[in-house]
Each structure stands twice: as structure tokens, then as C-alpha cells.
PDB file with one MODEL, atoms N, CA, C and O in Angstrom:
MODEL        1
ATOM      1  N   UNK A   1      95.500 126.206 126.899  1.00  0.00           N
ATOM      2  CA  UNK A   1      96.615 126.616 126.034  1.00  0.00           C
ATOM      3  C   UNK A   1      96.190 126.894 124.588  1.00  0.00           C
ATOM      4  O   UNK A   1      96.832 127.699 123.913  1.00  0.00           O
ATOM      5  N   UNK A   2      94.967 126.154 124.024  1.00  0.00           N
ATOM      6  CA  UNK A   2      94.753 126.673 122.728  1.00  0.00           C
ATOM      7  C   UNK A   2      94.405 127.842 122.716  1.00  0.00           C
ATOM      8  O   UNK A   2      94.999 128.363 121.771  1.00  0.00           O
ATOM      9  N   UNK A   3      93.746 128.615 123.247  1.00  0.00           N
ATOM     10  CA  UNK A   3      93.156 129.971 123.268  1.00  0.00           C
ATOM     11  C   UNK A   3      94.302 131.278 123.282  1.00  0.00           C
ATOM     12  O   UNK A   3      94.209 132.486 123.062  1.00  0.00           O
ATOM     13  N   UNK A   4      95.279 130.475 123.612  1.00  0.00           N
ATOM     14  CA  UNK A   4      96.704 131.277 123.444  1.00  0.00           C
ATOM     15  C   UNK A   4      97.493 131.503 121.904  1.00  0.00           C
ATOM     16  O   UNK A   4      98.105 132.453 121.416  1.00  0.00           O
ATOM     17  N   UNK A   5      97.194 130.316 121.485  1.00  0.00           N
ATOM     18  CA  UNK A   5      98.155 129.544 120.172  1.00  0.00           C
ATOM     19  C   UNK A   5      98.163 130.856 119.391  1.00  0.00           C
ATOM     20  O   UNK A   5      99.383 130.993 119.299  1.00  0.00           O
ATOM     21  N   UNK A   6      97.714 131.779 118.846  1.00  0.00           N
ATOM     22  CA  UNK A   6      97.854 132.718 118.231  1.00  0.00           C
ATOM     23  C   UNK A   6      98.414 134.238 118.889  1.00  0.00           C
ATOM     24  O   UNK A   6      98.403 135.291 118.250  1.00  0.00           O
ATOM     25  N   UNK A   7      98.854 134.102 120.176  1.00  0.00           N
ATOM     26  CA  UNK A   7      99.355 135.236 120.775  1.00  0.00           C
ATOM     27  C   UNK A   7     100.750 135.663 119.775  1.00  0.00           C
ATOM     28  O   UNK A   7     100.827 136.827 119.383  1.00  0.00           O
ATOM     29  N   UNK A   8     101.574 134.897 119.483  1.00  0.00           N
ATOM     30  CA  UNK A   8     102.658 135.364 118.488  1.00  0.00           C
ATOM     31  C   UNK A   8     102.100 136.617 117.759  1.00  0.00           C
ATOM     32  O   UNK A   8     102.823 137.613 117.741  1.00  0.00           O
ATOM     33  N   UNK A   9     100.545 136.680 116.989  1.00  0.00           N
ATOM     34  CA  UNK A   9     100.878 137.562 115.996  1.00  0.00           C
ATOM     35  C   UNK A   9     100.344 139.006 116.759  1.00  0.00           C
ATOM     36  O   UNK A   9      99.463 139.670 116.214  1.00  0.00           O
ATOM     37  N   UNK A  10     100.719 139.274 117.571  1.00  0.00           N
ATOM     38  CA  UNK A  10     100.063 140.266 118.513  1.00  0.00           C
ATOM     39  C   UNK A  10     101.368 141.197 118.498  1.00  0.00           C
ATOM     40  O   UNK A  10     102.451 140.714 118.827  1.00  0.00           O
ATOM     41  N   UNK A  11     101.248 142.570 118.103  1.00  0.00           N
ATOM     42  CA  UNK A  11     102.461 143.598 117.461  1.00  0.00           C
ATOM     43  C   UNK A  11     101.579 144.723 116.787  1.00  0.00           C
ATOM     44  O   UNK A  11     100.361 144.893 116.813  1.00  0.00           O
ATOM     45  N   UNK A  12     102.573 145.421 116.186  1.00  0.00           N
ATOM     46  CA  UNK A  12     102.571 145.920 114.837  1.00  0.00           C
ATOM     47  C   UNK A  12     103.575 145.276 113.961  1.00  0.00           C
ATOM     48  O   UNK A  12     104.720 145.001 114.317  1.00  0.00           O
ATOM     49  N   UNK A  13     102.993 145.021 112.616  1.00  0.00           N
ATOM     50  CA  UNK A  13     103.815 144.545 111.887  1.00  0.00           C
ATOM     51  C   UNK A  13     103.906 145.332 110.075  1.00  0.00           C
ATOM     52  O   UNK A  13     102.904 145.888 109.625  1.00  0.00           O
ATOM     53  N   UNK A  14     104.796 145.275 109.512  1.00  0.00           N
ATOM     54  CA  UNK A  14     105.130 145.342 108.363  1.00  0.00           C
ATOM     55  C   UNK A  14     105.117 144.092 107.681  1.00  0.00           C
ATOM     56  O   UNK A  14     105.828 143.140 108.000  1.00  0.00           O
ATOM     57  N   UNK A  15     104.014 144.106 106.405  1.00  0.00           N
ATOM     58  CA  UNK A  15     104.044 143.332 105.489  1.00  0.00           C
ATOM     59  C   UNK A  15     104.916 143.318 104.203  1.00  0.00           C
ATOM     60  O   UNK A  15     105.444 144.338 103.759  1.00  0.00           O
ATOM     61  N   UNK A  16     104.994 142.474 103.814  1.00  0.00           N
ATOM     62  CA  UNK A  16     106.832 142.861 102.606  1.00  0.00           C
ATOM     63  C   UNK A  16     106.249 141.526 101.315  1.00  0.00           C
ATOM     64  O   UNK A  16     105.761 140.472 101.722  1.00  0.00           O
ATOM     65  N   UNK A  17     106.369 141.742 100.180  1.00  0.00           N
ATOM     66  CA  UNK A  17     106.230 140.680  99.534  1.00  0.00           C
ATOM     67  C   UNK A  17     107.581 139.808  99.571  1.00  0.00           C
ATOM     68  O   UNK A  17     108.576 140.069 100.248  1.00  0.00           O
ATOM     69  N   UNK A  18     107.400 138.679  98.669  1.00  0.00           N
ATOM     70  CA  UNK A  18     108.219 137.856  98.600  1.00  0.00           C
ATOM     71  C   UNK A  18     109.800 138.845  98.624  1.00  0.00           C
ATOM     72  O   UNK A  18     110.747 138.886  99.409  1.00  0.00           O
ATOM     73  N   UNK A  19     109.484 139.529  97.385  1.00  0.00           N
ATOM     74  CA  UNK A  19     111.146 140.094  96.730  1.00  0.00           C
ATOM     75  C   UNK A  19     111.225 141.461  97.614  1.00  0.00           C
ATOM     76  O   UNK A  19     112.138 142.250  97.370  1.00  0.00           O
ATOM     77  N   UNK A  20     110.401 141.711  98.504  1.00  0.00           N
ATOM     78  CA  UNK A  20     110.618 142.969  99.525  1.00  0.00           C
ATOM     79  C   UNK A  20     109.757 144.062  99.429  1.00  0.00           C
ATOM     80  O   UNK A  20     109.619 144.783 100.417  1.00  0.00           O
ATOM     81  N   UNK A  21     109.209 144.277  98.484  1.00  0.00           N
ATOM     82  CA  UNK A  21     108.072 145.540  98.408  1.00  0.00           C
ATOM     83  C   UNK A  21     106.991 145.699  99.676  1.00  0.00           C
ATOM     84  O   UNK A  21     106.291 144.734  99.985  1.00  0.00           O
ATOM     85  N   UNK A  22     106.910 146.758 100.273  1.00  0.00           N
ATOM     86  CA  UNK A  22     105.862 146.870 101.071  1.00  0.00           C
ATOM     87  C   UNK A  22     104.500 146.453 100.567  1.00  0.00           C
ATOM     88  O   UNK A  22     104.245 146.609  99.373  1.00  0.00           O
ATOM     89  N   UNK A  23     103.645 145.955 101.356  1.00  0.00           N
ATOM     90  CA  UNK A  23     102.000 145.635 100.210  1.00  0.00           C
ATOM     91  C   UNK A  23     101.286 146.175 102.016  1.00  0.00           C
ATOM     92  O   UNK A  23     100.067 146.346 102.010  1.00  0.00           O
ATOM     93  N   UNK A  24     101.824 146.351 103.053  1.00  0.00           N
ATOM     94  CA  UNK A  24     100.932 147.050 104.026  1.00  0.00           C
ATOM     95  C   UNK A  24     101.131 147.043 105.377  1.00  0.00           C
ATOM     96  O   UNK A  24     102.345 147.065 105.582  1.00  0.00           O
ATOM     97  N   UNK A  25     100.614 147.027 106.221  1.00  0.00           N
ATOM     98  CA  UNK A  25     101.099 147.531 107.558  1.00  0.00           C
ATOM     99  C   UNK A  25      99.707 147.125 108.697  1.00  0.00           C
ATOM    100  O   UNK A  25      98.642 147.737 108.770  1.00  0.00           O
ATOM    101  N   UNK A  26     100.130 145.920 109.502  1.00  0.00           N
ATOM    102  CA  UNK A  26      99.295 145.448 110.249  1.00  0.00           C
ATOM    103  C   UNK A  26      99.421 145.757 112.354  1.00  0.00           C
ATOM    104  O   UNK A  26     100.350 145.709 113.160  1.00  0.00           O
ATOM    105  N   UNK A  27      98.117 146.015 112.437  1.00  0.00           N
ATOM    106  CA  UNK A  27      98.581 145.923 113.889  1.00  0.00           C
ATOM    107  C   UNK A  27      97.383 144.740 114.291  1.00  0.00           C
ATOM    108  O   UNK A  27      96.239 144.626 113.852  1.00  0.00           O
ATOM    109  N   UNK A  28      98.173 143.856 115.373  1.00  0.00           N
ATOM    110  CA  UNK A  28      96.824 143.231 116.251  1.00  0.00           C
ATOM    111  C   UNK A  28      97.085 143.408 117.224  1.00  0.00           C
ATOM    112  O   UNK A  28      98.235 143.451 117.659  1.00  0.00           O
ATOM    113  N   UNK A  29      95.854 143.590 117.965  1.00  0.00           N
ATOM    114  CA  UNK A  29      95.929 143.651 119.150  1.00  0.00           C
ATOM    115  C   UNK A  29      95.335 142.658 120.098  1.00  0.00           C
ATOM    116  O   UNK A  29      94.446 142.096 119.459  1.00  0.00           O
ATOM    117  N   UNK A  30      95.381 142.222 121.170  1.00  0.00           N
ATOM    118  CA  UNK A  30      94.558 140.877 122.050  1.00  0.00           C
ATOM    119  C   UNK A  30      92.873 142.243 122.836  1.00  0.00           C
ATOM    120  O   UNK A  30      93.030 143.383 123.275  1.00  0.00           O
ATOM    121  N   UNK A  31      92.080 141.779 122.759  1.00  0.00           N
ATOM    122  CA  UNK A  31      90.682 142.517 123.426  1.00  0.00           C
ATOM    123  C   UNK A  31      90.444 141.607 123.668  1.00  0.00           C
ATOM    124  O   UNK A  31      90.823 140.460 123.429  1.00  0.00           O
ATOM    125  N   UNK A  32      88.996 142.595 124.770  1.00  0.00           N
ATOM    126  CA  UNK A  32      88.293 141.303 125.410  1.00  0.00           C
ATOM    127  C   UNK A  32      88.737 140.511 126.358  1.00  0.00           C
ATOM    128  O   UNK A  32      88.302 139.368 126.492  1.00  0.00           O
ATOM    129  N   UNK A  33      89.769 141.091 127.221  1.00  0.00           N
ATOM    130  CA  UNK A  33      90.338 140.183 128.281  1.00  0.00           C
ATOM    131  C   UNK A  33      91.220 139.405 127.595  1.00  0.00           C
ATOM    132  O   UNK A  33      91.409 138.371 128.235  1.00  0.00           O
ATOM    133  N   UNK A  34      91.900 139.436 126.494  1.00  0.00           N
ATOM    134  CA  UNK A  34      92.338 138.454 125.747  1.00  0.00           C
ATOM    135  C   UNK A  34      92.043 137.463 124.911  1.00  0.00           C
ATOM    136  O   UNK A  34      92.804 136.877 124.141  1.00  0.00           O
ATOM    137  N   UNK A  35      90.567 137.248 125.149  1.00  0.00           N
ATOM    138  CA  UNK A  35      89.688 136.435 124.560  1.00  0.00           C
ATOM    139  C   UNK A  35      89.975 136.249 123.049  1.00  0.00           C
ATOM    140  O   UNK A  35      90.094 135.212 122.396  1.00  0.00           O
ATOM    141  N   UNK A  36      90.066 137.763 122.619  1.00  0.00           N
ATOM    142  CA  UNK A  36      89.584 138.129 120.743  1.00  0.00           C
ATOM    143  C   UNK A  36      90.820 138.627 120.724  1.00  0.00           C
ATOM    144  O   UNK A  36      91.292 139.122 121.748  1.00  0.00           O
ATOM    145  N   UNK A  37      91.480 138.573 119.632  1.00  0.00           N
ATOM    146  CA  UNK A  37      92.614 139.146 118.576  1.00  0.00           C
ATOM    147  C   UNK A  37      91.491 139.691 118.005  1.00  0.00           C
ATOM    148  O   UNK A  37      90.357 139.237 117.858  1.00  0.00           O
ATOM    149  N   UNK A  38      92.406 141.607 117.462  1.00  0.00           N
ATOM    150  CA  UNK A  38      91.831 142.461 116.655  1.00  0.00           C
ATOM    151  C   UNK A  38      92.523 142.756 115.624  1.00  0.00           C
ATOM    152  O   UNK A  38      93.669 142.971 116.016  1.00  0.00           O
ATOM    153  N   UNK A  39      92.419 142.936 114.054  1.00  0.00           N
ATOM    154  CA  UNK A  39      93.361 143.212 113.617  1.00  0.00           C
ATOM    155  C   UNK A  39      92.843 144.219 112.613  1.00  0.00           C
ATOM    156  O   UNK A  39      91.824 144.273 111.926  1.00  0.00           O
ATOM    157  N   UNK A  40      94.154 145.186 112.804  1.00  0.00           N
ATOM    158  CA  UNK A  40      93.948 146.390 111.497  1.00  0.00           C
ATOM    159  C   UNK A  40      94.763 146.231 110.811  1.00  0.00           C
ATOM    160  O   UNK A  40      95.849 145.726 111.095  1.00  0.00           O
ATOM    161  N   UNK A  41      94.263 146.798 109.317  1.00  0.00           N
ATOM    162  CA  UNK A  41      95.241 146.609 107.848  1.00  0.00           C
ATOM    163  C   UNK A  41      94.940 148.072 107.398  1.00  0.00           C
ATOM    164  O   UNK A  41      93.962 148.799 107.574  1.00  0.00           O
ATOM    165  N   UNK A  42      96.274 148.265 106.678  1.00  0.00           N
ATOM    166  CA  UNK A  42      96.421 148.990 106.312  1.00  0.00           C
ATOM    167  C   UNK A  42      97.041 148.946 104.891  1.00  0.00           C
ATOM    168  O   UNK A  42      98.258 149.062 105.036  1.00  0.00           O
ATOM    169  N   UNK A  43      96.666 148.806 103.354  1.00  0.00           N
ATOM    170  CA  UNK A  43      97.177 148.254 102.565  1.00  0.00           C
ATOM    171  C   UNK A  43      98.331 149.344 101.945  1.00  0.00           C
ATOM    172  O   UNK A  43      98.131 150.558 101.998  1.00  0.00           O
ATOM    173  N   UNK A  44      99.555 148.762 101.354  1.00  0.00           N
ATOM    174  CA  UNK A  44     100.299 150.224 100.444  1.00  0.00           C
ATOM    175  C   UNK A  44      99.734 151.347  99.591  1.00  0.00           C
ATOM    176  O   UNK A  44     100.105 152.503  99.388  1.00  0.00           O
ATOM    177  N   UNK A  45      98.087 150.174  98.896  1.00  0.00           N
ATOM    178  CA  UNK A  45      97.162 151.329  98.242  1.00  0.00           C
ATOM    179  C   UNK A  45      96.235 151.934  99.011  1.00  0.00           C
ATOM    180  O   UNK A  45      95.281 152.652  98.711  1.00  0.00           O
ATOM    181  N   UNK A  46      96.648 151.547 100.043  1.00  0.00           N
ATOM    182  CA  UNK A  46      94.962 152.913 100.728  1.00  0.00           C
ATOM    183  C   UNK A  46      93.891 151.777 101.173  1.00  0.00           C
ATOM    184  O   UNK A  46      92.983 152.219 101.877  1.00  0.00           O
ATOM    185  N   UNK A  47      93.856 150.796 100.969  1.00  0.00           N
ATOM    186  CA  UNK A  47      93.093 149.894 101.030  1.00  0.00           C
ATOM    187  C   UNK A  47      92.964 149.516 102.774  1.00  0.00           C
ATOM    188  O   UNK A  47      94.074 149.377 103.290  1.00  0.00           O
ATOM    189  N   UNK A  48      92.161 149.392 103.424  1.00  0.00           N
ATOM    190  CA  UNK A  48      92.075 148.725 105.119  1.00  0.00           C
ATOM    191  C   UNK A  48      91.025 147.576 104.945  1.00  0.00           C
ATOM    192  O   UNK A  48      90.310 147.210 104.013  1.00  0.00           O
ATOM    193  N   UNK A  49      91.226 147.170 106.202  1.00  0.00           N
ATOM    194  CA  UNK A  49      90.748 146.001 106.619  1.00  0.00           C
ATOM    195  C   UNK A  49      90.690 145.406 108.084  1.00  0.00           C
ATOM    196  O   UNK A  49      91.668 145.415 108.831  1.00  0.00           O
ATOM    197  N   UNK A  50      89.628 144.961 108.377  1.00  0.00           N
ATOM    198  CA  UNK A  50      90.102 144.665 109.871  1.00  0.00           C
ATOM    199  C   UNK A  50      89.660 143.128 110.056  1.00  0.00           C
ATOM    200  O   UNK A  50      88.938 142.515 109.270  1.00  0.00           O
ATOM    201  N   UNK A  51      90.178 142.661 111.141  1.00  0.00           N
ATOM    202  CA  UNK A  51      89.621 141.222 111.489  1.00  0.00           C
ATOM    203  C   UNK A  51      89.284 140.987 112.882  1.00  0.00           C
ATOM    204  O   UNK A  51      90.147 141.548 113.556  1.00  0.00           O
ATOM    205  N   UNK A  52      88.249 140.299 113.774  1.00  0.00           N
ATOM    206  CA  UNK A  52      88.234 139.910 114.810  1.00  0.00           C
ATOM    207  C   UNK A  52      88.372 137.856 114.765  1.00  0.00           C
ATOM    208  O   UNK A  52      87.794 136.981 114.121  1.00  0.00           O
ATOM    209  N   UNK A  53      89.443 137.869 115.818  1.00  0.00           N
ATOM    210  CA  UNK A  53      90.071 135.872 115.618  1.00  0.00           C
ATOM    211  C   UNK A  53      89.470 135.925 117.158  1.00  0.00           C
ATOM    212  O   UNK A  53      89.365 136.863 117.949  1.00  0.00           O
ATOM    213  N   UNK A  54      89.128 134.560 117.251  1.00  0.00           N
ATOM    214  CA  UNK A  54      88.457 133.727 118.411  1.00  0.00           C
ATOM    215  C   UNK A  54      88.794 132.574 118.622  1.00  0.00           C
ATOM    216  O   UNK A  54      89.368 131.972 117.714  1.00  0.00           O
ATOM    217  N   UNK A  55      88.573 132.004 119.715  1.00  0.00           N
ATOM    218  CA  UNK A  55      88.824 130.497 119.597  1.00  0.00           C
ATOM    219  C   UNK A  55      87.332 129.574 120.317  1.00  0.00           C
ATOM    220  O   UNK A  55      86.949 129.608 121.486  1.00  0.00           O
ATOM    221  N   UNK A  56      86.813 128.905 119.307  1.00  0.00           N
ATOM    222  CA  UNK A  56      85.420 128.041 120.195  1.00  0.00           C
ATOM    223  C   UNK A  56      85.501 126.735 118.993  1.00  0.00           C
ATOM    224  O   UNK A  56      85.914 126.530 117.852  1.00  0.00           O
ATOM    225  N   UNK A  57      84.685 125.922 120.312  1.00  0.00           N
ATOM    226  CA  UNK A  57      84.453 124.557 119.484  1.00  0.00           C
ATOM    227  C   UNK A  57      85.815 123.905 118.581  1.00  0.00           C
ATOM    228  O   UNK A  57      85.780 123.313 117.502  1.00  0.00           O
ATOM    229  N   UNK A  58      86.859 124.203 119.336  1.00  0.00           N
ATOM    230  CA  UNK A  58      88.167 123.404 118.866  1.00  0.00           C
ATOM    231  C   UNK A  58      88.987 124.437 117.454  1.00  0.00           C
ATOM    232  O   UNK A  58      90.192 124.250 117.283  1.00  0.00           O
ATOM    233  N   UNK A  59      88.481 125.146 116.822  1.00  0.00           N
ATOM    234  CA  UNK A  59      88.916 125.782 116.267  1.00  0.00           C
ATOM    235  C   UNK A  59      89.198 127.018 115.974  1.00  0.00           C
ATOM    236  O   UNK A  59      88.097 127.508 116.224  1.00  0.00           O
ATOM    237  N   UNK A  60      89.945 128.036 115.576  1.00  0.00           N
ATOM    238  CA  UNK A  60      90.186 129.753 115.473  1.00  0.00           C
ATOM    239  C   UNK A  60      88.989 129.767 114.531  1.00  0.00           C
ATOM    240  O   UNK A  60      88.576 128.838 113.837  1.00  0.00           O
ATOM    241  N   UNK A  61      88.369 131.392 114.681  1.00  0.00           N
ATOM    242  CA  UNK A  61      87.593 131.988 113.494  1.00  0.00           C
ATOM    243  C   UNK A  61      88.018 133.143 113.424  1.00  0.00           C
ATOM    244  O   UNK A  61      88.516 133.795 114.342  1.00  0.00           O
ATOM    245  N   UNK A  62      87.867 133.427 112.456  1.00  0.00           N
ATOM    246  CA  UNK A  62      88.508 134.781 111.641  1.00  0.00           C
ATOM    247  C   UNK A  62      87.119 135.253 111.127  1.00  0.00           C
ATOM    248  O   UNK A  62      86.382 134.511 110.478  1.00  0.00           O
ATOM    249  N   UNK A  63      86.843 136.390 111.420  1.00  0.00           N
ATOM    250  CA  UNK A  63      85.638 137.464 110.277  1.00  0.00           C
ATOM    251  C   UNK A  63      86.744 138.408 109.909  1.00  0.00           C
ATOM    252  O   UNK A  63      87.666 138.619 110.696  1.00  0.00           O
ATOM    253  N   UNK A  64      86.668 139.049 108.591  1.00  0.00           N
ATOM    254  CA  UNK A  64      87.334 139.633 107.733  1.00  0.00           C
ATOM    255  C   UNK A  64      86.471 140.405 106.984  1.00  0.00           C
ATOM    256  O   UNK A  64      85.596 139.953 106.245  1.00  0.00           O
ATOM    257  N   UNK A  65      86.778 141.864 107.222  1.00  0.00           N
ATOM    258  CA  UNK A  65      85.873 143.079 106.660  1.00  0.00           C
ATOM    259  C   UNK A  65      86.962 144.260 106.034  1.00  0.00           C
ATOM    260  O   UNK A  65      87.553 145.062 106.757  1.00  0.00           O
ATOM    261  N   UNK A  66      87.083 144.202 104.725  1.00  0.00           N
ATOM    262  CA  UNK A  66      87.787 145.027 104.481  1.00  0.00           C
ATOM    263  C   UNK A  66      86.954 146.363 103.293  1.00  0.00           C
ATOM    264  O   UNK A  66      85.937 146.151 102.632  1.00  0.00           O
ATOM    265  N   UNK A  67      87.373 147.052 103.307  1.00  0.00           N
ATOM    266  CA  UNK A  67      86.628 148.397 102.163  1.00  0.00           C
ATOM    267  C   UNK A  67      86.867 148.146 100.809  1.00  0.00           C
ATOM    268  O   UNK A  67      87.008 149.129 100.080  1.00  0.00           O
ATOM    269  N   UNK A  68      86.964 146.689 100.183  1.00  0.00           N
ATOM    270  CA  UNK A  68      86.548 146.616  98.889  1.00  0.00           C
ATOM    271  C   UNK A  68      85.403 145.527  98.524  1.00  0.00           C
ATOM    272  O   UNK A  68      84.782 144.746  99.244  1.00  0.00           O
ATOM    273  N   UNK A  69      85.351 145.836  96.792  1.00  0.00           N
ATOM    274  CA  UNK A  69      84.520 144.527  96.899  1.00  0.00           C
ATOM    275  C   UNK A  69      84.273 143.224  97.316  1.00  0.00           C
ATOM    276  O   UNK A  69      85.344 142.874  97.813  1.00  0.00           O
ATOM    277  N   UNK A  70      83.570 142.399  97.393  1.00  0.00           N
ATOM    278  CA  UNK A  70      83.765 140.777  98.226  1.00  0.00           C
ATOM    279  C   UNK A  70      84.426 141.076  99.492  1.00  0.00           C
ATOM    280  O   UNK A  70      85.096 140.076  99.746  1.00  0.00           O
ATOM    281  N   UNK A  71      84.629 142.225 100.716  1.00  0.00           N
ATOM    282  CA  UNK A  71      85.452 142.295 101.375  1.00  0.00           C
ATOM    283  C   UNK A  71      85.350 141.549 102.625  1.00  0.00           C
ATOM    284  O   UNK A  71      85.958 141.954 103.616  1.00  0.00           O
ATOM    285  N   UNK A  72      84.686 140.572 102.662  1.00  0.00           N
ATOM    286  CA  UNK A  72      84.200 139.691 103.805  1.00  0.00           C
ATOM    287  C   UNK A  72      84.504 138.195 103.451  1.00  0.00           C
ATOM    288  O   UNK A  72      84.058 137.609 102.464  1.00  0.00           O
ATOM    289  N   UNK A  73      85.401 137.622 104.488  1.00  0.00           N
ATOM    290  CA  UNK A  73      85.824 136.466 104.350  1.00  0.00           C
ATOM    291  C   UNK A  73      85.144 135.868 105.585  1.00  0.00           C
ATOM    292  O   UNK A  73      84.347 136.591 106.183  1.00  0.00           O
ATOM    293  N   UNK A  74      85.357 134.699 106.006  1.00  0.00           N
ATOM    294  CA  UNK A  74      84.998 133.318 106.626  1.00  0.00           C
ATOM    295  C   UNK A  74      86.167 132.635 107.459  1.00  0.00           C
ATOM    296  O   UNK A  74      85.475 132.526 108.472  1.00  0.00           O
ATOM    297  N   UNK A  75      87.141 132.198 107.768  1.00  0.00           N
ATOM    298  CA  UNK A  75      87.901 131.542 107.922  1.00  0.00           C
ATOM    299  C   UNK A  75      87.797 130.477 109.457  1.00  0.00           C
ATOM    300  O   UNK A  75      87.562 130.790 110.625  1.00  0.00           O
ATOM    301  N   UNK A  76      87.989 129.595 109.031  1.00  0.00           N
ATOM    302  CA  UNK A  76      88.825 128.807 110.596  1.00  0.00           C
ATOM    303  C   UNK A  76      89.842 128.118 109.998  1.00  0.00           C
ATOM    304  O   UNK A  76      90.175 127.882 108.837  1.00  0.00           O
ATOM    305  N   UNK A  77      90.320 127.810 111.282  1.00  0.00           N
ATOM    306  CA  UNK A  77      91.357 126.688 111.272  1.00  0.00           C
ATOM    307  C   UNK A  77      91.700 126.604 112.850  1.00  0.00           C
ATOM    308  O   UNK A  77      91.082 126.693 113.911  1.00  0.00           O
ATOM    309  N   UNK A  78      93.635 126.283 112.217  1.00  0.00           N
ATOM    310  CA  UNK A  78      94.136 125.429 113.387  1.00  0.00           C
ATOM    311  C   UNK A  78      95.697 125.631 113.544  1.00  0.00           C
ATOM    312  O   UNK A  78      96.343 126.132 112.624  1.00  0.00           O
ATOM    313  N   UNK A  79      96.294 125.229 114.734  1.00  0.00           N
ATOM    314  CA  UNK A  79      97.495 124.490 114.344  1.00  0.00           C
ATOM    315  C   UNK A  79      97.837 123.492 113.551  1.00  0.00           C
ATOM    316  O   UNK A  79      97.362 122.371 113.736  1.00  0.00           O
ATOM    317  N   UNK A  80      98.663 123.736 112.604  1.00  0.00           N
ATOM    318  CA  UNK A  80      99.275 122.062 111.968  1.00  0.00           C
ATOM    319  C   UNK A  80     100.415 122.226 111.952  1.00  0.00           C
ATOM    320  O   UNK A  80     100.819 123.128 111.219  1.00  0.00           O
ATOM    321  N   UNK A  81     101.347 121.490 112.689  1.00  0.00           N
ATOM    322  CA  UNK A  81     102.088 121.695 113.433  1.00  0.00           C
ATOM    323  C   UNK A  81     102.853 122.553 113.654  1.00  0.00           C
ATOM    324  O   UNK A  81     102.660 122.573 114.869  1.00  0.00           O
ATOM    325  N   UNK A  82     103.703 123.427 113.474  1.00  0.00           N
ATOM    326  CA  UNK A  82     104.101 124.558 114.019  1.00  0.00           C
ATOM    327  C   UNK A  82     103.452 125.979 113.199  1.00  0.00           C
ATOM    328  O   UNK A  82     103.793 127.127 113.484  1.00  0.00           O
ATOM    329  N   UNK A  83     102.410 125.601 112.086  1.00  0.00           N
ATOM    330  CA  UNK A  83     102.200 126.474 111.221  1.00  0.00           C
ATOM    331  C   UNK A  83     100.221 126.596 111.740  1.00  0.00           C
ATOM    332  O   UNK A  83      99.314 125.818 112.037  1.00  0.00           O
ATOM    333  N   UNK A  84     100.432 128.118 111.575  1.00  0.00           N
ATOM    334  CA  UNK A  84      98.721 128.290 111.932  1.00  0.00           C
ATOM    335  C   UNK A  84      97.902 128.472 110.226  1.00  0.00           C
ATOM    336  O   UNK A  84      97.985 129.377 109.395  1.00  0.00           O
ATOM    337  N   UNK A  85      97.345 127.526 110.229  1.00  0.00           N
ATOM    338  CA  UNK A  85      96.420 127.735 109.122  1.00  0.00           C
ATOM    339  C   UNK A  85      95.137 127.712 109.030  1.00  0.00           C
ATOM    340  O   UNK A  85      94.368 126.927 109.585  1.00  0.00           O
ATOM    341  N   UNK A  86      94.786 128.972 108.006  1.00  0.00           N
ATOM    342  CA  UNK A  86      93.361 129.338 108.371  1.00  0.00           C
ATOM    343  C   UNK A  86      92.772 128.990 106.732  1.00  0.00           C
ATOM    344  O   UNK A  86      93.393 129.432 105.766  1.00  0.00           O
ATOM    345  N   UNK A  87      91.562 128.186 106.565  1.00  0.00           N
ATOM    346  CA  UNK A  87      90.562 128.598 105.126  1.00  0.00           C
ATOM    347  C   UNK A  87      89.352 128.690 105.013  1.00  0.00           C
ATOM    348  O   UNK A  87      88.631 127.931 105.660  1.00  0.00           O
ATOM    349  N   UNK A  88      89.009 129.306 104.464  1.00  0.00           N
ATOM    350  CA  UNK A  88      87.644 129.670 104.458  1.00  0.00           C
ATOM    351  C   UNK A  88      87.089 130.084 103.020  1.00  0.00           C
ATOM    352  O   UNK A  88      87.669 129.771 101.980  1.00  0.00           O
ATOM    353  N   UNK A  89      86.024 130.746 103.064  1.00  0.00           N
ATOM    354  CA  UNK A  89      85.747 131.693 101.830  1.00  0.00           C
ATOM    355  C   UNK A  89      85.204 133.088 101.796  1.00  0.00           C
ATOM    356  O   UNK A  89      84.643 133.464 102.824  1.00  0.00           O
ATOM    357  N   UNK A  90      85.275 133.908 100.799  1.00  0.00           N
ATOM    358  CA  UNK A  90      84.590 134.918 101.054  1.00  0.00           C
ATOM    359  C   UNK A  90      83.266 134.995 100.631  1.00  0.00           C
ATOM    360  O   UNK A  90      82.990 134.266  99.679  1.00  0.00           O
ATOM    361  N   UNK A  91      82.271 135.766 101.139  1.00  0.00           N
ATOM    362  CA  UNK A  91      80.751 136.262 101.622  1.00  0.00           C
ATOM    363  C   UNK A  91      80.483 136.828 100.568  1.00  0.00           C
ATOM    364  O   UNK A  91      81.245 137.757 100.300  1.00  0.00           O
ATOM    365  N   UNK A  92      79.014 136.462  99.252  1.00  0.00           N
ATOM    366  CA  UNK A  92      79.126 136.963  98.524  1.00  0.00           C
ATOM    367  C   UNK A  92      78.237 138.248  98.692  1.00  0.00           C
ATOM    368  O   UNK A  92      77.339 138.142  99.528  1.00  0.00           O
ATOM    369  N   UNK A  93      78.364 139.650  97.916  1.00  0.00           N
ATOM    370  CA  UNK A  93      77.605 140.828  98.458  1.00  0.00           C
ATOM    371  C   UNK A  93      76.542 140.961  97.447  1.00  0.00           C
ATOM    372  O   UNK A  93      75.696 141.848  97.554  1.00  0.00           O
TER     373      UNK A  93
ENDMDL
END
């Protein structure tokens, strides 16, 4: 069942700030037999990004590659309790 825990964010989605402004436009998708979540970004400025999420050794990983500077992050995490949280850092270039 953990290898599931992140099926929720599997869509296309619209990102909105707090007070409603668009900031971008995400799709994930499940690959890999389901194994890997894929995710594309699409920012309001032109900006993309993609991510591949996994699940090993008890926790999610996130790689994060997007087309600006520092655009490479790190992440794991987890469930805590109904909330998925991920931290990490970004990769310096």
C-alpha cells in the first residue's frame, strides 16, 4: 500500500496561488507499470520542469529538473498523517 500513497496526485492539474492567480499548470502521470510518478510543469512564465517520484527503502524520492538556475532538487519524504511531505535540497551547479 505505500507504493500507492501518492496515486491522488495523478491528473492534470492547475496551480492557483493563495489569492487565485495562476503560477502554472501540472500534469502527472503513473510510468513504469506504476512504479514512478512523472511530472510536468509548466510555469505562468514559460518556465518547465519535470519530476520523476519513487518509492524505496521506506520513503518517496523526488528528482527535480527544471530550466532555471539551481534547477535540481533532492527530496524525500513521507506520509504524516494525512499530509504528504517532501524535503530536501537543491543540487548546487
Amino acid at each position: 500500500p505505500e507504493t500507492r500513497q501518492f496515486d491522488f496526485w495523478v491528473g492534470r492539474w492547475k496551480v492557483l496561488s493563495a489569492a487565485g492567480q495562476e503560477l502554472g499548470r501540472n500534469t502527472i502521470q503513473a510510468v513504469e507499470d506504476g512504479c514512478v510518478l512523472q511530472e510536468s510543469w509548466t510555469g505562468a512564465g514559460g518556465g518547465t520542469g519535470r519530476s520523476f517520484n519513487y518509492y524505496e527503502n521506506g520513503k518517496w524520492h523526488q528528482l527535480w529538473i527544471a530550466n532555471v538556475a539551481n534547477g535540481i532538487l533532492h527530496l524525500s519524504g513521507g506520509l504524516e498523517g494525512s499530509a504528504m511531505v517532501m524535503t530536501g535540497k537543491s543540487v548546487p551547479q
